[in-house]
N, C-alpha and C positions, 0 to 999 in steps of 0.2 A: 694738241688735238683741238679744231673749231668745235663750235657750240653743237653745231648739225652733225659731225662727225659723231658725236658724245651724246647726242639726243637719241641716235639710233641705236646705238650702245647700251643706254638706262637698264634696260630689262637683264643683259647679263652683267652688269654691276651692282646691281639690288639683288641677284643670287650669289655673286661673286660672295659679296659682304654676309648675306644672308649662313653660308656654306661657312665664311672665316671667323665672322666674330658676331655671330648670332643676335640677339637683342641689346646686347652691351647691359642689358640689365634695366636699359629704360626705355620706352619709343624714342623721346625725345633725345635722347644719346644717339639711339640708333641714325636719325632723322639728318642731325648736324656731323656723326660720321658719315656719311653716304654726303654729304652735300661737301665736307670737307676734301674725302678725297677726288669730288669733281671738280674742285679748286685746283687741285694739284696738276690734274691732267687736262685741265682746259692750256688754250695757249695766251701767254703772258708775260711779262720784262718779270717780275719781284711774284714768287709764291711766299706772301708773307699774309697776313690774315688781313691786312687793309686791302688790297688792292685784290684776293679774292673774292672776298666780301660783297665788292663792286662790282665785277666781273659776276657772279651767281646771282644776284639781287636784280643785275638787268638782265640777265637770259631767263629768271624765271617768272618775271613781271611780277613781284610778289612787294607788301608791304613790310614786310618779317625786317627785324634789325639784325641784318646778317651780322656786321660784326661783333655786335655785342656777343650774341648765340655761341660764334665760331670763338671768341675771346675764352667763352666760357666752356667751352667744350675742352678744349684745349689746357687751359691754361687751370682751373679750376677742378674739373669734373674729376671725381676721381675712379675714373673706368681703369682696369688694369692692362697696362700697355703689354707685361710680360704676359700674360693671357692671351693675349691679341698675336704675340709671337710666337707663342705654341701652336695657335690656331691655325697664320702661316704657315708656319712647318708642316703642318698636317695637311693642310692643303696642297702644297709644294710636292711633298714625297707624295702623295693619290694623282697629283698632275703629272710633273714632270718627270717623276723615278726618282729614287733615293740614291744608283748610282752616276757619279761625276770626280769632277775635282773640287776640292773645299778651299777654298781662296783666303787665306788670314791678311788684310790690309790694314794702314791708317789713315786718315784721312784728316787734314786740317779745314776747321771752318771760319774764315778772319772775322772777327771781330773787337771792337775797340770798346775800348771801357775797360771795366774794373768785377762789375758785378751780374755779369751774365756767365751762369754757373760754367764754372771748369775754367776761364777764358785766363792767357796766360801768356808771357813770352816764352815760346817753345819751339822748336823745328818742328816743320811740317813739310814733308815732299811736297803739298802742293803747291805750295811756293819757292820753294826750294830753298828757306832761310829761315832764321828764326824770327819771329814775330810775334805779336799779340794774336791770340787764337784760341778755339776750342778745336781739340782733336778725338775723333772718335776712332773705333778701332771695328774693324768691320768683315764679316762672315758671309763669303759667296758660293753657291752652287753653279760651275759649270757644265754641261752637261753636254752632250754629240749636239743638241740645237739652240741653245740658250742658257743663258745666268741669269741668275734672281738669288737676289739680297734676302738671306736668312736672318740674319740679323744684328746689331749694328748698340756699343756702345758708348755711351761718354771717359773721357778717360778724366778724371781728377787727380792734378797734378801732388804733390805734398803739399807747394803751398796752400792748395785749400783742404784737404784731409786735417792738418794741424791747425788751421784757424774753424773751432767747430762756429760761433758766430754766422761769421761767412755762410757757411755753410747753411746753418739755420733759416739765413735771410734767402737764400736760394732756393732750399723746399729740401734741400741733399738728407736722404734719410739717415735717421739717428745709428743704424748700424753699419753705415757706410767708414769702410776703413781705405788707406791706401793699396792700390791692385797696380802693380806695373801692367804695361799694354799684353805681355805676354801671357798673363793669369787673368786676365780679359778673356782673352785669344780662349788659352786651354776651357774656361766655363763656357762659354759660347761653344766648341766643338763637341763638350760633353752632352748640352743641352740636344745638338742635332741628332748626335748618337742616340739618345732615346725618340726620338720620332724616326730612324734609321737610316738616318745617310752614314755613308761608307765611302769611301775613295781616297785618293795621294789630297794630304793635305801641303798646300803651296805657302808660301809664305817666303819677303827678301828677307834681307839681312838684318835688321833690327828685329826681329825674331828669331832668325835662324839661328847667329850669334850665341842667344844665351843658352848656357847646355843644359839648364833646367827643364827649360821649351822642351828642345830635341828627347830630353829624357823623359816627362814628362810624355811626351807623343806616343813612343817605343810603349811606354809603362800603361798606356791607356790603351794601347793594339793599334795604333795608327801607321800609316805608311807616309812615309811622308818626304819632301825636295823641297829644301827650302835654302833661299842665297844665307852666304857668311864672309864675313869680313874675311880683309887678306890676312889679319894678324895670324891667326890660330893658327896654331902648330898640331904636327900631323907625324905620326908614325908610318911606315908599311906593317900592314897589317899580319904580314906572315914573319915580321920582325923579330929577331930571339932577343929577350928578353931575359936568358939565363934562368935557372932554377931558382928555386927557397931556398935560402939556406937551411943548413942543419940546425935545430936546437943546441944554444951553445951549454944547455943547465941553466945557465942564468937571466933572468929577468925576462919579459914576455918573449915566446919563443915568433920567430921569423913570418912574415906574412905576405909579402912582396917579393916577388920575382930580384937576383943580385942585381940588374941593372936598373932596375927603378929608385933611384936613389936622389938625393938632395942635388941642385947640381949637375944633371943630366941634363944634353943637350935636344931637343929636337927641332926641325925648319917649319917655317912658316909658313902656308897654300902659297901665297906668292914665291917662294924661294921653292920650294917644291914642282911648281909649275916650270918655273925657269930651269929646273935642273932637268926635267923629265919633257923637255919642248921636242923632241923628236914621236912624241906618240900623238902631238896632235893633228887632227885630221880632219878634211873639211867632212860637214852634214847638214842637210838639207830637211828640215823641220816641217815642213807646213807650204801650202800652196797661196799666199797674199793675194794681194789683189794688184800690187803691183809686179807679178811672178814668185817664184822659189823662192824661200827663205833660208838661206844658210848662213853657215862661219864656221870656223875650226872649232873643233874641239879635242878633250880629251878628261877619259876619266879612271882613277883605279881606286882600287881597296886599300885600305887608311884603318890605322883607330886614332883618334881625337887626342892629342896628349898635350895642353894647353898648361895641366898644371903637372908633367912630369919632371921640371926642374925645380919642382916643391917634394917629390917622392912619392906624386899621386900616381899611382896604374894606369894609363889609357885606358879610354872605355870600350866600349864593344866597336867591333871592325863597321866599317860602313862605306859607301861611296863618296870619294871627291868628283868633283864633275867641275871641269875649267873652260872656261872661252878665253879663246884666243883669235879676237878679229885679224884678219890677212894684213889691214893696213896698220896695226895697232902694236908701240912699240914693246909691249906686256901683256901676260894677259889680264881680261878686263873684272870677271865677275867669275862665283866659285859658290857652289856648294856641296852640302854636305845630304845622304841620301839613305834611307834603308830597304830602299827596292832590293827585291832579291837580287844575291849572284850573280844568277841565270842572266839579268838582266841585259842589252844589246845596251850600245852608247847611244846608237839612232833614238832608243825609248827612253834613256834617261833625259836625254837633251832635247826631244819633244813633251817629256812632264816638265819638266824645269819651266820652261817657256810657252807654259799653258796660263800661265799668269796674265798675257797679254788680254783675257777678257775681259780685266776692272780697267781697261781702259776706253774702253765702250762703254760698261755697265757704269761710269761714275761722270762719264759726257752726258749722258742722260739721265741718272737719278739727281745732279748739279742745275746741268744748261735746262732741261727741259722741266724736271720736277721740281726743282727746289729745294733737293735736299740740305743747302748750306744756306737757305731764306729766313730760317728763322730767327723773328727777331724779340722774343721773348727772354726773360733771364732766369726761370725756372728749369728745375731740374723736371719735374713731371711735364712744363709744355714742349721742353727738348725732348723726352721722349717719345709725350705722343705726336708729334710730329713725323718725328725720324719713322716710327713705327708707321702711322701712316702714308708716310712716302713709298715705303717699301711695298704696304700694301698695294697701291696705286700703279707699281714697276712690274708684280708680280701678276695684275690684271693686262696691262699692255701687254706683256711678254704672251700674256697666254691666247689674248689676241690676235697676236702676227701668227703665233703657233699654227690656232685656227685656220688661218689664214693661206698660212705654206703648207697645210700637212697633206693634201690632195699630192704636192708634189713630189713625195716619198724623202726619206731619209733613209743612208745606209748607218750601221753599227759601226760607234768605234770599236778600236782591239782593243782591250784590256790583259795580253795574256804577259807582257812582261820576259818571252821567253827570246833568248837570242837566237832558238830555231825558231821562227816565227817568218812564214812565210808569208805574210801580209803583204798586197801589192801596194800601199799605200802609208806613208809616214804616219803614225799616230798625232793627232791635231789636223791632218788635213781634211777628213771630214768637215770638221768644227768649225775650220776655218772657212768653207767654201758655204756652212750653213749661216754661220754668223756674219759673212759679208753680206748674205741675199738679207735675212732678217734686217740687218741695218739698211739696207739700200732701201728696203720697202719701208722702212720709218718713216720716208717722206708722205706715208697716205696721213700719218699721224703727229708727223713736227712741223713746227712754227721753221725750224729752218731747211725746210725743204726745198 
């Protein structure tokens, strides 16, 4: 966004801020928040605190030592970022509605060195390899017109959970323990739930994977489509299983079905797929912008049986859901679902691939915000950073909103029902709101 663009803007970003994070406690907090997130959203190569510094210092004519101010804001102050995240939420669910889809991602941020907290050889999709980097784990609302970043955290590896030093030298708080990405994921969704978001929570398969997550989802009331590797092994879920034995008198009496036993076989979603390839069928998701979007699919009723060759029971029944591209010689990607029954394959296979909007939302809280500019090695200036980028994403969005809302929007479905006579694929709403929102991005991006 130019200077001029943002100058006529001031007055609803000083309510924006006013409405989310109140006085921070200090004017002078207040003063360098509000000037930071104009940093953010100005246009600029690096949102790192040098070069916005220089960029706000010449638009405001001002003698002020911005980057000192903005160092200290940041890096120092001790305003509380999770405060500032509640305050979002609260915002967010009063703006945009609390129902949507809840987006669980990761996200790598590269960085080199040694002691810029979290930073690690680790895989990151966003490079698609293992590398030096900080990865955060990251919590989106989709909704029928837009996504906004709910909220967004560091992940520390083991090696620095176990070196507390390290640690120390980084600011990482003294009750900070190891949390894999997935118990990230799950406290991040609790937290939305108390300000009231509700909807299929999404997530690939470095989440979906572990059956803790998926259990964990179920056991909190979530609904939820999230990918899984091909390994996992899978039952039919109307599969017999045999009775209980009888008490035989002696030693603990029988708890498990007779074929649940050590040494019991069950196939893998790849092998599964393959065996079951005459039920796939093509489906058409979403209206793109370069036409229809479809591929084959297919999905049935499963329970999960991963550890039945140890004598574990399968867990509760649930949906597999397989793609299988026309040109592809297997199929490609699978998961697992607890949408109702009821549910049509058209809807599970447009929730599955409602995921496609953190690839918008992270072009732009990256290329144009800054999200991965941080170049401080504090655990407090990574997060008030990340937090105020979020802020800054959740002000634009509500901007365009402004902006489009004269031109009406219809409802998505939500009914999940395979009677469901809906003239329109679920997601194509979405899809035909969220191309216009981004096309019109150019009144506000540097690469327009």
């Amino acid at each position: 966004m130019d200077a001029r663009k943002l100058m006529k803007l001031r007055k609803d970003l000083a309510a924006f801020l006013d409405a989310v994070v109140g006085t921070l406690d200090h004017p002078r907090r207040r003063r360098w928040c509000e000037a930071y997130v104009r940093g953010v959203l100005l246009d600029g190569q690096r949102k790192s605190i040098e070069p916005m510094a220089e960029r706000l210092k010449t638009i405001d004519q001002s003698n002020a030592d911005y980057e000192q101010a903005l160092q200290q804001f940041i890096n120092q102050s001790p305003w509380d970022d999770q405060a500032v995240l509640d305050g979002l939420q609260a915002w967010i669910a009063k703006r945009f509605g609390t129902d949507g889809y809840l987006i669980i991602d990761d996200t790598g941020f590269p960085k080199q060195g040694t002691r810029s907290v979290g930073v690690a050889r680790q895989y990151t999709g966003t490079l698609g390899k293992v590398a030096s980097c900080q990865v955060a784990v990251t919590l989106q609302l989709a909704t029928d017109r837009e996504v906004a970043g709910l909220d967004a955290r560091l992940y520390l590896p083991q090696a620095w959970t176990l070196d507390r030093p390290r640690c120390d030298q980084a600011g990482v708080p003294t009750d900070m323990s190891y949390e894999p990405k997935w118990q990230l994921a799950l406290a991040m969704l609790r937290r939305a739930h108390l300000h009231g978001f509700r909807g299929p929570v999404l997530a690939d398969s470095l989440f979906g994977t572990v059956t803790a997550f998926r259990e964990h989802l179920a056991a909190d009331g979530w609904t939820y489509c999230v990918g899984i590797d091909s390994t996992l092994k899978v039952i039919a879920a109307d599969a017999d299983l045999g009775r209980v034995p009888k008490p035989s008198g002696r030693g603990r009496p029988p708890s498990r079905p007779r074929k649940v036993r050590a040494g019991a076989k069950s196939p893998a979603v790849k092998q599964w797929a393959l065996d079951h390839a005459a039920d796939f069928r093509n489906v058409t998701w979403r209206e793109g912008t370069k036409g229809k979007m479809s591929s084959r699919f297919a999905a049935w009723r499963v329970r999960p049986a991963h550890k039945l060759s140890a004598g574990k029971e399968p867990l509760s029944p649930c949906w597999l859901l397989a793609e299988w591209p026309q040109d592809a010689p297997r199929p490609t990607k699978y998961f697992f679902s607890n949408l109702p029954v009821a549910t049509s394959l058209k809807r599970l296979v447009a929730t599955a691939k409602s995921r496609w909007w953190i690839e918008h939302s992270y072009r732009e809280l990256k290329d144009e915000l800054g999200l991965d500019h941080f170049e401080g090695r504090s655990w407090r200036g990574w997060h008030h950073h990340v937090v105020l980028v979020l802020l800054a994403y959740a002000f634009l969005q509500d901007v365009r909103r402004r902006r489009t809302s004269k031109r009406g929007s219809a409802s998505r479905c939500h009914c999940y029902d395979s009677n469901c006579n809906c003239s329109s694929p679920v997601g194509a709403v979405v899809a035909h709101s969220a191309d216009r929102l981004f096309r019109s991005s150019s009144n506000f991006s540097r690469h327009s």
